[in-house]
PDB file of N, CA, C and O in Angstrom, chain B, residues numbered from 101:
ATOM      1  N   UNK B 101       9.865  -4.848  19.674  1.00  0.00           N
ATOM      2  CA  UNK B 101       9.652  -4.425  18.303  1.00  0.00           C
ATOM      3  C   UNK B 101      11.013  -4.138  17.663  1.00  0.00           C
ATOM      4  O   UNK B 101      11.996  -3.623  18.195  1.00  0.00           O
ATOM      5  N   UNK B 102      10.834  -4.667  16.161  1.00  0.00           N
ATOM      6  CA  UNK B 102      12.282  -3.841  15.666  1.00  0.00           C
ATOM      7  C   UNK B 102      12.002  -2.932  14.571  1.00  0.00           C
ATOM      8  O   UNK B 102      11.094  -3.183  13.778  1.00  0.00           O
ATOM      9  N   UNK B 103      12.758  -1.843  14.469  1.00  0.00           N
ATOM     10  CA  UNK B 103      12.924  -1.297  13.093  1.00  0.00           C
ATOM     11  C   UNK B 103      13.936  -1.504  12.424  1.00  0.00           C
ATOM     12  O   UNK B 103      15.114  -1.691  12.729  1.00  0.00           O
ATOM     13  N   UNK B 104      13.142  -1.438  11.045  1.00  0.00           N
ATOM     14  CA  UNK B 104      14.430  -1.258  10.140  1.00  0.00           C
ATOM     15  C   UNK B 104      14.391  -0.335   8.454  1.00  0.00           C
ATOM     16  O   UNK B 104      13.643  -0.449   7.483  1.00  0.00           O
ATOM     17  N   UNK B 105      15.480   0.482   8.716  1.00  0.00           N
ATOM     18  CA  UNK B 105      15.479   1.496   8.313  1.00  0.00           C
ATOM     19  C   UNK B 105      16.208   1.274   6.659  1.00  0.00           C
ATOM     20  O   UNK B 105      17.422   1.085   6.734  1.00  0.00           O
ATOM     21  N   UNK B 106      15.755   1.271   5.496  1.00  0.00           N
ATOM     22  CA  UNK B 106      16.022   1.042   4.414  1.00  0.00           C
ATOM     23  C   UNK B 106      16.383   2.988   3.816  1.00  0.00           C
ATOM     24  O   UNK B 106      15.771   4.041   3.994  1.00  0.00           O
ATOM     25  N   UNK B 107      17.514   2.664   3.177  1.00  0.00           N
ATOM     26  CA  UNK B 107      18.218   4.085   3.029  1.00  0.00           C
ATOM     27  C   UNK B 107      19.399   4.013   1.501  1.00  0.00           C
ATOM     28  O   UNK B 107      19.639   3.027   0.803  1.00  0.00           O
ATOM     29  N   UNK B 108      19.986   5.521   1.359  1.00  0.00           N
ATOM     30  CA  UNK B 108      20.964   5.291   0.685  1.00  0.00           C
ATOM     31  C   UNK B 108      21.586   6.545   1.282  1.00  0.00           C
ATOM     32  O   UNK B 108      21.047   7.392   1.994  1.00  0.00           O
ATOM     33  N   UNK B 109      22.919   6.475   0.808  1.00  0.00           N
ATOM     34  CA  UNK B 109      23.798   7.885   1.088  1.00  0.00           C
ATOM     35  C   UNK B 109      23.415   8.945   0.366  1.00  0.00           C
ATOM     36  O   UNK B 109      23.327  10.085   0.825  1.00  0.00           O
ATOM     37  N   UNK B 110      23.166   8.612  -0.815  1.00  0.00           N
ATOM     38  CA  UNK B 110      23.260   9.740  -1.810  1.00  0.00           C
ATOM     39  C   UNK B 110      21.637  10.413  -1.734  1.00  0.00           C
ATOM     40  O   UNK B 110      21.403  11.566  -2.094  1.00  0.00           O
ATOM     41  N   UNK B 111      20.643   9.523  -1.229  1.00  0.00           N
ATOM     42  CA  UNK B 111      19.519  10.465  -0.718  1.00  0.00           C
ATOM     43  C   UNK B 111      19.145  11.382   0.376  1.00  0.00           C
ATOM     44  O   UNK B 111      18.636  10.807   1.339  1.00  0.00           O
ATOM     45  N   UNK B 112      19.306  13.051   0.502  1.00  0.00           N
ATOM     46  CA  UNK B 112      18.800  13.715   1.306  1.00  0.00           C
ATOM     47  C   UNK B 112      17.676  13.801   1.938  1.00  0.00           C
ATOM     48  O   UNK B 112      17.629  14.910   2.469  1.00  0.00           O
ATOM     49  N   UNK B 113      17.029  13.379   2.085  1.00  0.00           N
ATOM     50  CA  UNK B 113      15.614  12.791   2.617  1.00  0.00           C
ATOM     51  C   UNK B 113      16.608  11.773   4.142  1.00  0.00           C
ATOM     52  O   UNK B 113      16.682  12.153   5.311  1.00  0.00           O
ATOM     53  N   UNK B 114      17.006  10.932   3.750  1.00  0.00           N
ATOM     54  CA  UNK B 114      17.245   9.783   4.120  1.00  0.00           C
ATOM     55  C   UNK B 114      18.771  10.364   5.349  1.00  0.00           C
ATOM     56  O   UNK B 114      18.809  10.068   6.543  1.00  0.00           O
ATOM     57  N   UNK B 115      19.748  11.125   4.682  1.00  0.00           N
ATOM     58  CA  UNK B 115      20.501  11.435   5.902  1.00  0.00           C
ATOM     59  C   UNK B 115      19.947  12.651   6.932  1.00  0.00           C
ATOM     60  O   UNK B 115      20.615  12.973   7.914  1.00  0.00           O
ATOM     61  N   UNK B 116      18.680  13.282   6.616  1.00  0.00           N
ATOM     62  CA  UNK B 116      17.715  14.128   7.219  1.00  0.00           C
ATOM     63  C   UNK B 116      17.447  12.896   8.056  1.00  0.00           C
ATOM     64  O   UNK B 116      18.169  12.936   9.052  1.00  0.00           O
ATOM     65  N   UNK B 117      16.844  12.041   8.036  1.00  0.00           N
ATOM     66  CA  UNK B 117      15.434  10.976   8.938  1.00  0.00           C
ATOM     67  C   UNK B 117      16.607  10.009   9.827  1.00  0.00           C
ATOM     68  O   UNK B 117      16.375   9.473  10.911  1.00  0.00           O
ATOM     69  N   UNK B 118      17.466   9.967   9.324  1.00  0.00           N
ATOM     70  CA  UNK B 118      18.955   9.169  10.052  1.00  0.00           C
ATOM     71  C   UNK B 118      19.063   9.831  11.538  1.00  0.00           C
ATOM     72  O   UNK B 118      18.767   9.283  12.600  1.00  0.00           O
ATOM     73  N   UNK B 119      19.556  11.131  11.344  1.00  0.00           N
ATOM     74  CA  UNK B 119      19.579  11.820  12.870  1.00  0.00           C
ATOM     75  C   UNK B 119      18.004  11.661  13.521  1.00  0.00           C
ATOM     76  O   UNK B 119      17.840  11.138  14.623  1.00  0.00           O
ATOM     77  N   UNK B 120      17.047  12.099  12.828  1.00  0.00           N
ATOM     78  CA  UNK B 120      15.618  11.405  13.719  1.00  0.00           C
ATOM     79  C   UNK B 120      15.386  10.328  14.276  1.00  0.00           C
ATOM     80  O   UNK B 120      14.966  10.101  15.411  1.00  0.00           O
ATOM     81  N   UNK B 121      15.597   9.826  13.666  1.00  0.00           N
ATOM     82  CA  UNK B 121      15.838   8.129  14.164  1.00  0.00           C
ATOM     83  C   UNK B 121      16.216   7.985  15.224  1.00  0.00           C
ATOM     84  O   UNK B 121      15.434   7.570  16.080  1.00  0.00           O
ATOM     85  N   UNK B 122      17.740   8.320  15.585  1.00  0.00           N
ATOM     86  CA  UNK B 122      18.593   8.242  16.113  1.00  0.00           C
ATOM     87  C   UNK B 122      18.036   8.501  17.570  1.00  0.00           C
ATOM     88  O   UNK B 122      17.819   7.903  18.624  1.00  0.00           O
ATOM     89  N   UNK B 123      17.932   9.800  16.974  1.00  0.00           N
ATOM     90  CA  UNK B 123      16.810  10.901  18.469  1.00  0.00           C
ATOM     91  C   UNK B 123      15.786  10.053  19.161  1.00  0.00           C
ATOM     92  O   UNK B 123      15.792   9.558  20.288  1.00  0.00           O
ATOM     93  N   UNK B 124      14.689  10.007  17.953  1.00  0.00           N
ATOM     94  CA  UNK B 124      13.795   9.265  18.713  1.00  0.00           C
ATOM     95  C   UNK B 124      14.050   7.800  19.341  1.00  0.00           C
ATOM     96  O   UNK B 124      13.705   7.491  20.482  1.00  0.00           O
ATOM     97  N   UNK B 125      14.610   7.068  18.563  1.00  0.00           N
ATOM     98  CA  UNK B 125      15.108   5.495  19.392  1.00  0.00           C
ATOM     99  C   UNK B 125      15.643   5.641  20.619  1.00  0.00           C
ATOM    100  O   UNK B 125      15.549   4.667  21.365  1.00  0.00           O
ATOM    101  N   UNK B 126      16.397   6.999  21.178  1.00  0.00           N
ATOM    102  CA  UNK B 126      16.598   7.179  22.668  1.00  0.00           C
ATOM    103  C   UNK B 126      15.548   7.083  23.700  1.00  0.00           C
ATOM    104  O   UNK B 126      15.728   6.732  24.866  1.00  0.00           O
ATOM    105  N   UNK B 127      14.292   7.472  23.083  1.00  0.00           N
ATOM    106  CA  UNK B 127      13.031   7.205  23.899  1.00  0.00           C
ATOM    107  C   UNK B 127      12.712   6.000  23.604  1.00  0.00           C
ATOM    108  O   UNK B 127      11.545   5.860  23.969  1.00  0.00           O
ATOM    109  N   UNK B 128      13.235   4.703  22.981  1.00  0.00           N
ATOM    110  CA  UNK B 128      12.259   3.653  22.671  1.00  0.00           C
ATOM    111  C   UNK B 128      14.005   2.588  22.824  1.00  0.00           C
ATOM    112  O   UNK B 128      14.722   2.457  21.832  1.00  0.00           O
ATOM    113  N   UNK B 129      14.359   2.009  24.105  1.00  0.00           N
ATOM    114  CA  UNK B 129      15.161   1.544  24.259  1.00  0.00           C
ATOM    115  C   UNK B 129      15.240   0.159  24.163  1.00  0.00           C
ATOM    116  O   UNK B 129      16.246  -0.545  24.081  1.00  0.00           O
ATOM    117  N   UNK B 130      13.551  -0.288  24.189  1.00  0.00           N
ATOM    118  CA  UNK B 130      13.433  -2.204  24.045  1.00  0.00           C
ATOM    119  C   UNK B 130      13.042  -2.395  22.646  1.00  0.00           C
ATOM    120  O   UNK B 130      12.666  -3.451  22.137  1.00  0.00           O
ATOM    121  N   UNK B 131      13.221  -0.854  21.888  1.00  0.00           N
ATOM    122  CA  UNK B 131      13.221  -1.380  20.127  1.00  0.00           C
ATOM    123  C   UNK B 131      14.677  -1.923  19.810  1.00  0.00           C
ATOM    124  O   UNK B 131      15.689  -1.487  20.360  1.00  0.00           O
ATOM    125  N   UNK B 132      14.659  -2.940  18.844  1.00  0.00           N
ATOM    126  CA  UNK B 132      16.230  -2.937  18.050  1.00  0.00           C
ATOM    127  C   UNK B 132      15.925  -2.458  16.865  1.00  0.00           C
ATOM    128  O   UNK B 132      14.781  -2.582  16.426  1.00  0.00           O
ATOM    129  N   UNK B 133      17.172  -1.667  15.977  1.00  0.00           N
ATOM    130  CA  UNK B 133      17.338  -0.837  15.095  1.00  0.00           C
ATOM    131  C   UNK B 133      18.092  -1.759  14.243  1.00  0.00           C
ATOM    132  O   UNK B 133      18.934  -2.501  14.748  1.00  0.00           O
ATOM    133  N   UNK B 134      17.829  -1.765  12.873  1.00  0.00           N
ATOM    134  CA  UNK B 134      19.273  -2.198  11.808  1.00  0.00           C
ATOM    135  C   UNK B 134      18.766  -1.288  10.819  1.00  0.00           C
ATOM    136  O   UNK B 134      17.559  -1.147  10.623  1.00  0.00           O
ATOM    137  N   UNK B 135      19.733  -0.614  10.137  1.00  0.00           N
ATOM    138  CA  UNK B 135      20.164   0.219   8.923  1.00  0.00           C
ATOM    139  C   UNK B 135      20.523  -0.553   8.107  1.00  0.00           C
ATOM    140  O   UNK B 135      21.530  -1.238   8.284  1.00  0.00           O
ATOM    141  N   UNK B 136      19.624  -0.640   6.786  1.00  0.00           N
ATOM    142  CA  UNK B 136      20.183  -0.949   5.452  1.00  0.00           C
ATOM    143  C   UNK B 136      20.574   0.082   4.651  1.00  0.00           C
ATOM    144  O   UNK B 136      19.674   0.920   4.607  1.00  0.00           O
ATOM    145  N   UNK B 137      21.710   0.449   3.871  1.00  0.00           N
ATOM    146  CA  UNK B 137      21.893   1.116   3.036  1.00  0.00           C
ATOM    147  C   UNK B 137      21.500  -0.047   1.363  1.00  0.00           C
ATOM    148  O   UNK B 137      21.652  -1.209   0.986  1.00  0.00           O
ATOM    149  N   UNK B 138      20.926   1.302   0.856  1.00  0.00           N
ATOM    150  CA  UNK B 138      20.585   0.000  -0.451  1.00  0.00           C
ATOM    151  C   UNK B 138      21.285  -0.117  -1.483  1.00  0.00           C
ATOM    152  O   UNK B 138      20.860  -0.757  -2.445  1.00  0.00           O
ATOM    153  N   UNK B 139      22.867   0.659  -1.489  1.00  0.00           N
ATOM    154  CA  UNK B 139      24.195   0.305  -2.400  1.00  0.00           C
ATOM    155  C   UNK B 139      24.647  -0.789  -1.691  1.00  0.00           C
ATOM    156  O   UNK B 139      24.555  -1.932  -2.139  1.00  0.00           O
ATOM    157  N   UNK B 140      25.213  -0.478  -0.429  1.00  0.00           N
ATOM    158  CA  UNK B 140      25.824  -1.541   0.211  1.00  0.00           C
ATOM    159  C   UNK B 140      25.178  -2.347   1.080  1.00  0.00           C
ATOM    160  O   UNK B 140      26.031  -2.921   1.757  1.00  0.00           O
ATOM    161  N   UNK B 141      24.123  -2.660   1.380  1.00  0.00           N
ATOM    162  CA  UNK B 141      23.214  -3.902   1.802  1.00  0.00           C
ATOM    163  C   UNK B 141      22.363  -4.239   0.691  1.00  0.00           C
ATOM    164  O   UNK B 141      21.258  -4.690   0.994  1.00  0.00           O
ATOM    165  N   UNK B 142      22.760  -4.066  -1.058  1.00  0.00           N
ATOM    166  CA  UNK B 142      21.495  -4.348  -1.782  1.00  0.00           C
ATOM    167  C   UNK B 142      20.819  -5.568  -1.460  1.00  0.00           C
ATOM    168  O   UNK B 142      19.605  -5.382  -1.383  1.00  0.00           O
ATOM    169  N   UNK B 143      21.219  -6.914  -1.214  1.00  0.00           N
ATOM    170  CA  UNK B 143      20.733  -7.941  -1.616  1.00  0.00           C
ATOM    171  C   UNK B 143      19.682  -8.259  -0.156  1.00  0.00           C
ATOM    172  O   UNK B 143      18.733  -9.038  -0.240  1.00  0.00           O
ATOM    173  N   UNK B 144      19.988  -7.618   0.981  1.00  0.00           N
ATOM    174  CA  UNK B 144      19.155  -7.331   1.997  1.00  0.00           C
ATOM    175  C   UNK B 144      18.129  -6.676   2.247  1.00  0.00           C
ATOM    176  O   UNK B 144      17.109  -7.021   2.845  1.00  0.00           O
ATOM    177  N   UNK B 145      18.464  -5.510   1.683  1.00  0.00           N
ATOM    178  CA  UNK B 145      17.581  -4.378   1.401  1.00  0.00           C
ATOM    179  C   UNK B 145      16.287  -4.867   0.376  1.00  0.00           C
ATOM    180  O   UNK B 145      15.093  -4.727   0.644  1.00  0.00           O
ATOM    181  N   UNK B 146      16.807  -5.425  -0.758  1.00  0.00           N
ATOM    182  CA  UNK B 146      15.660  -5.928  -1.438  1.00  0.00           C
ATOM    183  C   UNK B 146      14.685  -6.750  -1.545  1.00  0.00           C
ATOM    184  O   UNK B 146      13.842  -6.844  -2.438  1.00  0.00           O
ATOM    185  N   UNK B 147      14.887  -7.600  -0.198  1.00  0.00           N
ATOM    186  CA  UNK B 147      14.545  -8.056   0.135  1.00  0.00           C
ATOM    187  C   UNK B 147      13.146  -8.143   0.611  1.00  0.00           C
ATOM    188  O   UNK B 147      12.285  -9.022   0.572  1.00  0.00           O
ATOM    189  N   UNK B 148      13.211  -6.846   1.109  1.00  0.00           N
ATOM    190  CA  UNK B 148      12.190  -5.931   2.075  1.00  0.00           C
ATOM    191  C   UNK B 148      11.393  -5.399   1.126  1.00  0.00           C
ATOM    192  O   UNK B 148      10.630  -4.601   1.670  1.00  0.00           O
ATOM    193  N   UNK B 149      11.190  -5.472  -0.168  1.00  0.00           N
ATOM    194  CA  UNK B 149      10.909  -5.005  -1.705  1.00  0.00           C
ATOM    195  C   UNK B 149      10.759  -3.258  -1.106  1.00  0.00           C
ATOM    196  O   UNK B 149       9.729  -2.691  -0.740  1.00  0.00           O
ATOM    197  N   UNK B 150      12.090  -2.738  -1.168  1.00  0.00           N
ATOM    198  CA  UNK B 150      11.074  -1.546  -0.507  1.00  0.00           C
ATOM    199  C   UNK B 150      11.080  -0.026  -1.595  1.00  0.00           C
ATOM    200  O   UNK B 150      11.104   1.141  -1.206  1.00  0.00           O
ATOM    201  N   UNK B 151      11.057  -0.393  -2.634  1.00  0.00           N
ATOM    202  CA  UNK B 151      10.150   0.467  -3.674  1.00  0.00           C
ATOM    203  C   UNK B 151      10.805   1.216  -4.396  1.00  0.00           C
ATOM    204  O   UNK B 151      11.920   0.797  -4.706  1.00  0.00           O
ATOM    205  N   UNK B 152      10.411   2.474  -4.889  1.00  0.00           N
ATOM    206  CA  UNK B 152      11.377   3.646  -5.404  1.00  0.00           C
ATOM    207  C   UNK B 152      11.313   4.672  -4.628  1.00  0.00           C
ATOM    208  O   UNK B 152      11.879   5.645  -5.126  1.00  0.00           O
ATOM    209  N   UNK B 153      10.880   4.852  -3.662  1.00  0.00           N
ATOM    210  CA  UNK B 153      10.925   6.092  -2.917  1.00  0.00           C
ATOM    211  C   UNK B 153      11.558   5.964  -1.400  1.00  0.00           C
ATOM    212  O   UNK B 153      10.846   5.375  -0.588  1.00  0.00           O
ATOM    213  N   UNK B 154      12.766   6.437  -0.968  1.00  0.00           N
ATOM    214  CA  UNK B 154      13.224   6.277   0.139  1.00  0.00           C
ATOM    215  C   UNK B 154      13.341   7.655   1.272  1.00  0.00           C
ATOM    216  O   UNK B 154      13.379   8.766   0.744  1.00  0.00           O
ATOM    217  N   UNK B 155      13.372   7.616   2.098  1.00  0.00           N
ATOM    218  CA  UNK B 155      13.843   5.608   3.115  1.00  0.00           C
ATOM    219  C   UNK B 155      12.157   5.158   3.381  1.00  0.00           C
ATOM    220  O   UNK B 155      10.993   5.490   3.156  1.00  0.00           O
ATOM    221  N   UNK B 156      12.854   4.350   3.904  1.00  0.00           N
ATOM    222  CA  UNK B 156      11.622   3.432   4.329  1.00  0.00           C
ATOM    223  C   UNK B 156      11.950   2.565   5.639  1.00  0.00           C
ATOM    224  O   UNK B 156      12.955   1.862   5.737  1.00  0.00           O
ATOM    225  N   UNK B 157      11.087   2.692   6.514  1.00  0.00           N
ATOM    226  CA  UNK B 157      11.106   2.655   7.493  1.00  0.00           C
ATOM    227  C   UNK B 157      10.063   1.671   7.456  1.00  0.00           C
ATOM    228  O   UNK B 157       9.035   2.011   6.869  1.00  0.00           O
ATOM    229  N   UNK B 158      10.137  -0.158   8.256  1.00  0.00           N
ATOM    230  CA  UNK B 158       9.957  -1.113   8.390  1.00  0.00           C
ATOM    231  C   UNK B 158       9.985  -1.784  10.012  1.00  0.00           C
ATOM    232  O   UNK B 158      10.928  -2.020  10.767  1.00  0.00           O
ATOM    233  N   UNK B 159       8.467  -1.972  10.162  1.00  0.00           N
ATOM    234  CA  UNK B 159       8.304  -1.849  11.684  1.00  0.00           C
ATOM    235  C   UNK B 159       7.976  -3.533  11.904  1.00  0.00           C
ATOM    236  O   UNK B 159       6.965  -4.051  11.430  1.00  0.00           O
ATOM    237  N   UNK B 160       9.141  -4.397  12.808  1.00  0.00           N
ATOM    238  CA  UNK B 160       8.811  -5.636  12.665  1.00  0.00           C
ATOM    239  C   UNK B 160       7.824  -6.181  14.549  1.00  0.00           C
ATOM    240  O   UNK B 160       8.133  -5.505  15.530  1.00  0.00           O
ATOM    241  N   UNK B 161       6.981  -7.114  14.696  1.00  0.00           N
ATOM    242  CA  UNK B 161       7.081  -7.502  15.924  1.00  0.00           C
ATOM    243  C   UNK B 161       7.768  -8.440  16.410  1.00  0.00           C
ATOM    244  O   UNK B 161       8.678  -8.812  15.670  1.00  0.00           O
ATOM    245  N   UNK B 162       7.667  -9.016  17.472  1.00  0.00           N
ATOM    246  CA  UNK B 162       8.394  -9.818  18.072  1.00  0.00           C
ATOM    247  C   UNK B 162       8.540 -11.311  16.782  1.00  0.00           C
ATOM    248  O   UNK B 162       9.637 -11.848  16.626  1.00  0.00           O
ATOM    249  N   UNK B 163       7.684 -11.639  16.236  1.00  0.00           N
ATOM    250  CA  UNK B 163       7.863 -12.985  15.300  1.00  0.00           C
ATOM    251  C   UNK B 163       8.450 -12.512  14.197  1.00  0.00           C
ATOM    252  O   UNK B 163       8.420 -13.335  13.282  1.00  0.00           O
ATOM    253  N   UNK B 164       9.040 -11.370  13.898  1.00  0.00           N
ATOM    254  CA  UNK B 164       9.690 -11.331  12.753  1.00  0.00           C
ATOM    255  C   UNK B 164       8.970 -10.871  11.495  1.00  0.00           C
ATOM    256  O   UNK B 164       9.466 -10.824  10.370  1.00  0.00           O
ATOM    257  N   UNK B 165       7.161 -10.386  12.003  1.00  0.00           N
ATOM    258  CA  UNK B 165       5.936  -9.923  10.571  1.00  0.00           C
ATOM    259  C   UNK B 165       6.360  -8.602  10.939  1.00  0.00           C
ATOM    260  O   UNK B 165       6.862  -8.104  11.947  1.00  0.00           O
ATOM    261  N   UNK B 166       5.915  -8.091   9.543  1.00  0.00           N
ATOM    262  CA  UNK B 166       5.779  -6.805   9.116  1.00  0.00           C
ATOM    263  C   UNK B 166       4.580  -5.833   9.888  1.00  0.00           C
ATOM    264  O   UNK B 166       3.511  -5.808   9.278  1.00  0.00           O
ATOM    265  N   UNK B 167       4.625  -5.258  10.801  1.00  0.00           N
ATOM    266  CA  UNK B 167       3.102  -4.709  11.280  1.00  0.00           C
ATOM    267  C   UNK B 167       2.728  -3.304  10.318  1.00  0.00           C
ATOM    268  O   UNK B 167       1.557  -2.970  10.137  1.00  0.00           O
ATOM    269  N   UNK B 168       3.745  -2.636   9.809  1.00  0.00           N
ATOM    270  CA  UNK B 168       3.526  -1.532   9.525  1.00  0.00           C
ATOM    271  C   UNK B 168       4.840  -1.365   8.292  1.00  0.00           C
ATOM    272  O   UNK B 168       5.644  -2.215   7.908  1.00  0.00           O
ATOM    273  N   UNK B 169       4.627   0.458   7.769  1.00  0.00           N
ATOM    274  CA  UNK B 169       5.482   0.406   7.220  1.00  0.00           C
ATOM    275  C   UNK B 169       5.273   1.761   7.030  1.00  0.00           C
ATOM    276  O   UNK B 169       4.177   2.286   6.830  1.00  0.00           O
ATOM    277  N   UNK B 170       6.649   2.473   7.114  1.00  0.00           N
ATOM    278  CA  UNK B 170       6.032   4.241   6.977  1.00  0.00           C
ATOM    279  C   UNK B 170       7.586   4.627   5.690  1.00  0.00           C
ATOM    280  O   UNK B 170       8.702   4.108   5.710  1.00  0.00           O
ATOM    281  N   UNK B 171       7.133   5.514   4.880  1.00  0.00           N
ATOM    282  CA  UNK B 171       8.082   5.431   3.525  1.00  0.00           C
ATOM    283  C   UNK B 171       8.004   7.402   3.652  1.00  0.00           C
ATOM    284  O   UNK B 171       7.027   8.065   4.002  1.00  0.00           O
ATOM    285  N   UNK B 172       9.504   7.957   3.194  1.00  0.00           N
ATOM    286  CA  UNK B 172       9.890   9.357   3.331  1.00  0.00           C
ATOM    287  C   UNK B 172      10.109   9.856   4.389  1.00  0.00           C
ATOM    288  O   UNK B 172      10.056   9.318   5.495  1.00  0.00           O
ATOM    289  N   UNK B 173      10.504  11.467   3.989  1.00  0.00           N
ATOM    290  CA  UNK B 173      10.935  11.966   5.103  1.00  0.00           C
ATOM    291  C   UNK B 173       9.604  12.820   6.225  1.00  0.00           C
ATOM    292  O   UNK B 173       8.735  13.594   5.824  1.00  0.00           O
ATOM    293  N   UNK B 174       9.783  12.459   7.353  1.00  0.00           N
ATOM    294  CA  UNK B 174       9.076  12.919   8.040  1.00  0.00           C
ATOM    295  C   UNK B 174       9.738  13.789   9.543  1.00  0.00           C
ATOM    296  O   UNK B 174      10.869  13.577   9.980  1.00  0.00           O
ATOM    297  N   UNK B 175       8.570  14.941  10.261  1.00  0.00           N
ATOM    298  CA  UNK B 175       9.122  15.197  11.207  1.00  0.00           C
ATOM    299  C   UNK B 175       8.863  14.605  12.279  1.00  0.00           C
ATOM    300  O   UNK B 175       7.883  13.891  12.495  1.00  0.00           O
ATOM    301  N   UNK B 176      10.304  15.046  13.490  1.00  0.00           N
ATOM    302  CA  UNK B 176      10.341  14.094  14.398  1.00  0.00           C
ATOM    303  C   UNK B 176       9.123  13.270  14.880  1.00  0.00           C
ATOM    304  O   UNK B 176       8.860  12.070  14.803  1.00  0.00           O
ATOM    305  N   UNK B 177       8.197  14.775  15.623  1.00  0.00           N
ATOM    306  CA  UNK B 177       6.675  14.184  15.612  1.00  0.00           C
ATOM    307  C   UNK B 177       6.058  13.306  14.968  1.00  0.00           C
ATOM    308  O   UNK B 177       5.540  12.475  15.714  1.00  0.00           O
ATOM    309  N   UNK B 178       5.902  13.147  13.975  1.00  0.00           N
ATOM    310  CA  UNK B 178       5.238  12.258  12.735  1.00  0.00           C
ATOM    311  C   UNK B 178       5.843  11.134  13.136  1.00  0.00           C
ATOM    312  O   UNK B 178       5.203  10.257  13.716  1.00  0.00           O
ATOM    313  N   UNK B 179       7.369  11.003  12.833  1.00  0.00           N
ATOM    314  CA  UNK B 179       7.936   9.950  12.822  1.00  0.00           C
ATOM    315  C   UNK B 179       7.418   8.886  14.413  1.00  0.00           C
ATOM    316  O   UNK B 179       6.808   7.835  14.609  1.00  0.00           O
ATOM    317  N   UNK B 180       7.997   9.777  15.122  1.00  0.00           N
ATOM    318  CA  UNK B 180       7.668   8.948  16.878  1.00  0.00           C
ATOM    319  C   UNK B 180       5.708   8.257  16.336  1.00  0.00           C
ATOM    320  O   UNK B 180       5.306   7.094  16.298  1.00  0.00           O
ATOM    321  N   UNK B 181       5.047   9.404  16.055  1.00  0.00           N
ATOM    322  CA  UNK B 181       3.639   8.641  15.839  1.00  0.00           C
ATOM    323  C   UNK B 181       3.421   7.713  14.573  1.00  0.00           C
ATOM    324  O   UNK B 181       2.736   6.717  14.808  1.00  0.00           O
ATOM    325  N   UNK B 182       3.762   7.820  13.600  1.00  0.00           N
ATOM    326  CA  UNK B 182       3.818   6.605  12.547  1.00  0.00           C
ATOM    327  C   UNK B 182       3.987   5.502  12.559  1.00  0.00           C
ATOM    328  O   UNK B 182       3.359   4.578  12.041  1.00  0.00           O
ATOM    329  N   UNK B 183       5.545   5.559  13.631  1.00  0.00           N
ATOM    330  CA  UNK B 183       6.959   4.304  13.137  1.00  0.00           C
ATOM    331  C   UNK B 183       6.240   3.797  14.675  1.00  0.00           C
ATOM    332  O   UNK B 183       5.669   2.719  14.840  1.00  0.00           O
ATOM    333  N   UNK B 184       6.389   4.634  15.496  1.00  0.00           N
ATOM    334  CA  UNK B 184       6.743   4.181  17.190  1.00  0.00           C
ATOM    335  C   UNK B 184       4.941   3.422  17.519  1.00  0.00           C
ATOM    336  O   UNK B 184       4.641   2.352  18.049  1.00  0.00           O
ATOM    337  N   UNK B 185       4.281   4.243  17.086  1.00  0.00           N
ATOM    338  CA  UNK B 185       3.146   4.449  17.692  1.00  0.00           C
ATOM    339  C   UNK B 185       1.823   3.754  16.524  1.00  0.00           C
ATOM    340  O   UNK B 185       0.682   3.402  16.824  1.00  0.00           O
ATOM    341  N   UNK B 186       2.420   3.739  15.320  1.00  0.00           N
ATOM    342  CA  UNK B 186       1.356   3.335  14.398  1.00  0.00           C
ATOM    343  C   UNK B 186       0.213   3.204  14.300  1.00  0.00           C
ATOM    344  O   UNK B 186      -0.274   2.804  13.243  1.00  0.00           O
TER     345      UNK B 186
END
């Protein structure tokens, strides 16, 4: 599985869920991770159409589809069951 984490700097929400991430992906070692920031990855990031409310967190499977999709800040808990566990 991969995630991918749609973000900006200037949102607090988003450098809150960054260290979660981080945390939890230590328990989930056959996920791959990529970080978009959406100043400096815009044309990537938008790709992903991923809305007005950040971050957004984008759960891919092995072929590259979208299975899921979990948007804001959440706690660790939440997050591991949303993103990891859906």
């Amino acid at each position: 599985m991969k995630l991918i984490a749609i973000s900006a700097i200037w949102c607090p929400a988003c450098l809150i869920m960054s260290k979660r991430v981080k945390e939890a992906l230590q328990q989930y070692p056959d996920w791959t991770f990529e970080k978009l920031d959406l100043d400096m990855d815009e044309e990537e990031a938008l790709k992903w159409n991923p809305g007005k409310t950040l971050p957004v967190f984008i759960v891919l499977d092995q072929s590259g589809n979208e299975v899921r999709r979990v948007i804001g800040e959440l706690s660790k808990d939440r997050l591991i069951k949303d993103v990891f566990h859906g």
